[in-house]
Every structure is written in structure tokens, then in C-alpha cells.
C-alpha positions in Angstrom: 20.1 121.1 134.2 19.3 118.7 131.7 22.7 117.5 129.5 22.4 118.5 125.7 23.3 115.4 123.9 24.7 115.4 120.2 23.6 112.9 117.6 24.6 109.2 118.4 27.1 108.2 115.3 30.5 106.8 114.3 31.0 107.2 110.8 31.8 110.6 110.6 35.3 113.3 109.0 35.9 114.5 112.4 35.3 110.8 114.8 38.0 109.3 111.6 41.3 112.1 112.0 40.4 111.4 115.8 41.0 107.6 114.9 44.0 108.1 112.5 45.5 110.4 115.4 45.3 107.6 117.9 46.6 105.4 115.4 49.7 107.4 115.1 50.3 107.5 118.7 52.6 103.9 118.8 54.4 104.7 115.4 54.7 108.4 116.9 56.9 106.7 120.1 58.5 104.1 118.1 59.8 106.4 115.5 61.5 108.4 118.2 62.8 106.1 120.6 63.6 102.9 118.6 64.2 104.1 115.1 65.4 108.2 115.9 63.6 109.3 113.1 63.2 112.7 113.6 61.7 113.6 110.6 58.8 111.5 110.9 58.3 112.1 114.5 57.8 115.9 113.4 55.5 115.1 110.5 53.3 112.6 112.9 53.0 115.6 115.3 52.6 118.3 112.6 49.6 116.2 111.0 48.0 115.6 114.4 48.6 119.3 115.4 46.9 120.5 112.1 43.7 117.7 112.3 43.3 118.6 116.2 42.3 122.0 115.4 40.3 120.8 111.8 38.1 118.5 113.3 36.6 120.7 115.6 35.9 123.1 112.6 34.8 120.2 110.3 32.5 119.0 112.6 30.5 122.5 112.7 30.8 123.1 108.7 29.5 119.7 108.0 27.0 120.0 111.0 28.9 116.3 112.0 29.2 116.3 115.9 28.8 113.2 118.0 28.4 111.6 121.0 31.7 109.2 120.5 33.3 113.0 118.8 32.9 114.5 122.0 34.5 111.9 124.3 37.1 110.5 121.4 38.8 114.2 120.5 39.7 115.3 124.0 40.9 111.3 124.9 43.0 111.4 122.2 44.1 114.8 123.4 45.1 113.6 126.8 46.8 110.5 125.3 49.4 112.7 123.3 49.4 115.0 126.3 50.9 111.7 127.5 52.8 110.3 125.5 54.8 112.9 123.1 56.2 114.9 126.3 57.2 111.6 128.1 58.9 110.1 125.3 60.6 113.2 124.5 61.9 113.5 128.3 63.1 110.1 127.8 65.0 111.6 124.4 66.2 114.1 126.7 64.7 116.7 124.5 62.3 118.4 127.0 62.8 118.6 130.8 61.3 116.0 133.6 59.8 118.8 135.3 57.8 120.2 132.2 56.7 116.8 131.6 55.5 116.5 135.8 53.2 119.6 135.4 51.2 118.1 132.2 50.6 114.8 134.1 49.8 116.4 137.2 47.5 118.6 135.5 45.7 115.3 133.4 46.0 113.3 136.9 43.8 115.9 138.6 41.2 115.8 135.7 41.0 112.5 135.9 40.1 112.2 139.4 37.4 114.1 138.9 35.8 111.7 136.8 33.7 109.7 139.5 32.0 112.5 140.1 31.1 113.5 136.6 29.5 109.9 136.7 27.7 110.5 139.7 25.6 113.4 138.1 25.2 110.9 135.0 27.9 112.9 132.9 30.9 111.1 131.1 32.9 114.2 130.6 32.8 118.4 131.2 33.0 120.2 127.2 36.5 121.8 126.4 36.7 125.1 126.9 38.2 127.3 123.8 41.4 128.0 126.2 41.8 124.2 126.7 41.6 124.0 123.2 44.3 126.6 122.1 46.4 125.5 125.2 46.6 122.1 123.3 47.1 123.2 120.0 49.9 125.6 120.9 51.3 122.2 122.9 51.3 120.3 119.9 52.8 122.9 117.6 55.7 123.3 120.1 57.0 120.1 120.8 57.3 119.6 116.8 59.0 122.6 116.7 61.4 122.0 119.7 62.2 118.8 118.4 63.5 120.7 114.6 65.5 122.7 117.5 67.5 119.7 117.8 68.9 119.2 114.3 72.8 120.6 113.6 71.5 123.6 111.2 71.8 127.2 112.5 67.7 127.8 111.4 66.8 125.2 113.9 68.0 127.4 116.6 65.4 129.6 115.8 62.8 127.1 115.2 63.6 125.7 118.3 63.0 129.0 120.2 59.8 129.4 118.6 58.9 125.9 120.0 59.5 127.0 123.4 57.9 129.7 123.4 54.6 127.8 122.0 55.6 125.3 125.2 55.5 128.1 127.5 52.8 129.6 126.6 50.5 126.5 125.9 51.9 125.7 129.1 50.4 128.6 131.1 47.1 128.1 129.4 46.5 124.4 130.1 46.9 125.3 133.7 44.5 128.1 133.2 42.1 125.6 131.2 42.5 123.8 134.6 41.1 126.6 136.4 38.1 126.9 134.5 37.5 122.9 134.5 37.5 123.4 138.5 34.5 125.9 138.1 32.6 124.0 135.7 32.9 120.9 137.8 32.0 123.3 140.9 28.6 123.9 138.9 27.8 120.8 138.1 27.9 119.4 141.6 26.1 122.4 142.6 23.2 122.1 140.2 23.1 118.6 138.9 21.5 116.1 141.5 22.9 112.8 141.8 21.5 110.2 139.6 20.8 106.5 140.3 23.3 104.1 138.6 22.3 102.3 135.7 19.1 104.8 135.4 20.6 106.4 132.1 24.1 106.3 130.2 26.7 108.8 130.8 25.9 112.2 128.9 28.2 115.1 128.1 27.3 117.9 129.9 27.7 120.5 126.2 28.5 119.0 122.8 28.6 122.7 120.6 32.2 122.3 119.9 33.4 119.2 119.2 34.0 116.6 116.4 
């Protein structure tokens, strides 16, 4: 099985919201934690909720996928899969426990990396569920975080935000599953590869920026 690999180029719509989203990452914990500005911690997490699920679509419409597209969106994915429920468990906003079942989740894909490079791959494509399960992440933790204003409409909001926690929840862990039968494929019907023979490839590039 012979990896598809997209065009090899930078300067592209999707590859630059990916850039401006890890950009926002640092101002994203320092806003929070240092500062308490809840307002602009929302709006960094609104924006890079909203340009998580356009660059994906961009991408397609502007026929602008990439190599560094493919391995940039879900990395930057992974980092605020990181970083927004840790720093808000250290706000004391979301519980440690919620926060243990992302990482461990993360952890677990990321030990399966060595052998993604031992069939010559750098990374497995995103599934559609892994996709919604992060969206739905990202649109709850904005929302749970509104939750915590004094206003009586932020009770609601808030509710709303745990129930897109919940649910995205359940569906990153079901993403997992399906992750675990990909890689289960690939060391099935890719052989190993000599290192150094050829660079990493992505095993499918159809859907990403």
C-alpha cells in the first residue's frame, strides 16, 4: 500500500489559520492564568474553534491541501487538546479527571508514533469523528468558561458547554478506537521500510488543510 502524498507547499489559507492558531496558544494561557481575562480567553478559543473546522473546508474549495497541512492541523489540534483543558483545571474551571482522559488518550497516540515511522509514515489521516470530537471540544470549553460569569444566561451557556464536553468527550475516545484499527492495518499491510530510504509520508491526505 503505497501512501498518497499531497502537494509539498507552505504558503497556503489553510497551513496560515493553522499558524495564527498556534500563535494564539501562549496569549490563550496567559490571558487566563496571568491576566483573568475571560473575555479574551473565549474569543481566542471561539476563533480557533471556528478556523479548526474552516480550514479543513478551505483546503478542498481552494483545492489547497499539503503535506505540512496534513501534519500542522492535527499538531496544533493536540496542542490545544493540551493546553486549554490543563490551564482550565488549573483555573479550577474543569475537573482533573476530565483533563486525565484527554492526555491519556493524546499519550497513547503518541506512542504509537515509532511505529508509524517504521512503515515510513509520519502520521494516520483524521477520521471525520476525530474531527467533530475536536470541534465539539473546542466549542465547549468556550462555552463552559461563559458558564462562569455572575449572569443568570451563563448558567445556561454553561450547560450547553458541558454537554459539548461530554459528548466531544465520548467521541474522541471513539476516534481512539478507530485510530487503533487503522494503525492495526497499517502494520498488517505496510512492510517495514529501511531508515533514511524515503521521508515520512502520510498514510491519506483527502481531508486536510
Amino acid at each position: 500500500m503505497e501512501p498518497v502524498l499531497p502537494p509539498n507547499r507552505v504558503l497556503t489559507v489553510p497551513n496560515a489559520l493553522s499558524a495564527i492558531r498556534l500563535a494564539l496558544i501562549p496569549v490563550f494561557i496567559y490571558a487566563l492564568l496571568v491576566v483573568h481575562a475571560h473575555g479574551w480567553a473565549v474569543a481566542i478559543l471561539m476563533f480557533s474553534g471556528a478556523s479548526d473546522w474552516a480550514d479543513g473546508k478551505i483546503a478542498r474549495l481552494l483545492n489547497q491541501s499539503s503535506r505540512l497541512g496534513v501534519l500542522l492541523d492535527p499538531a496544533v489540534d493536540r496542542l490545544y487538546m493540551v493546553a486549554v483543558p490543563v490551564v482550565m483545571a488549573f483555573s479550577g474551571i474543569v475537573p482533573w479527571w476530565f483533563v486525565a482522559i484527554l492526555l491519556a488518550r493524546d499519550g497513547l497516540l503518541a506512542a504509537t508514533l515509532p511505529l508509524l515511522w517504521s512503515r515510513g509514515l509520519s502520521a494516520l489521516p483524521v477520521t471525520y469523528i476525530g474531527k467533530a470530537a475536536t470541534f465539539a471540544l473546542m466549542s465547549g470549553f468556550p462555552l463552559v468558561l461563559l458558564g462562569t460569569w455572575d449572569a443568570l444566561w451563563s448558567r445556561v451557556v454553561g450547560a450547553c458547554g458541558w454537554a459539548f464536553l461530554i459528548w466531544g468527550l465520548y467521541g474522541y475516545l471513539w476516534a481512539f478506537v478507530q485510530y487503533a484499527v487503522q494503525m492495526t492495518l497499517v502494520l498488517r499491510r505496510m512492510p517495514k521500510v529501511d531508515r533514511g530510504s524515503r521521508p515520512p509520508a502520510v498514510a491519506k491526505a483527502t481531508d486536510h488543510g
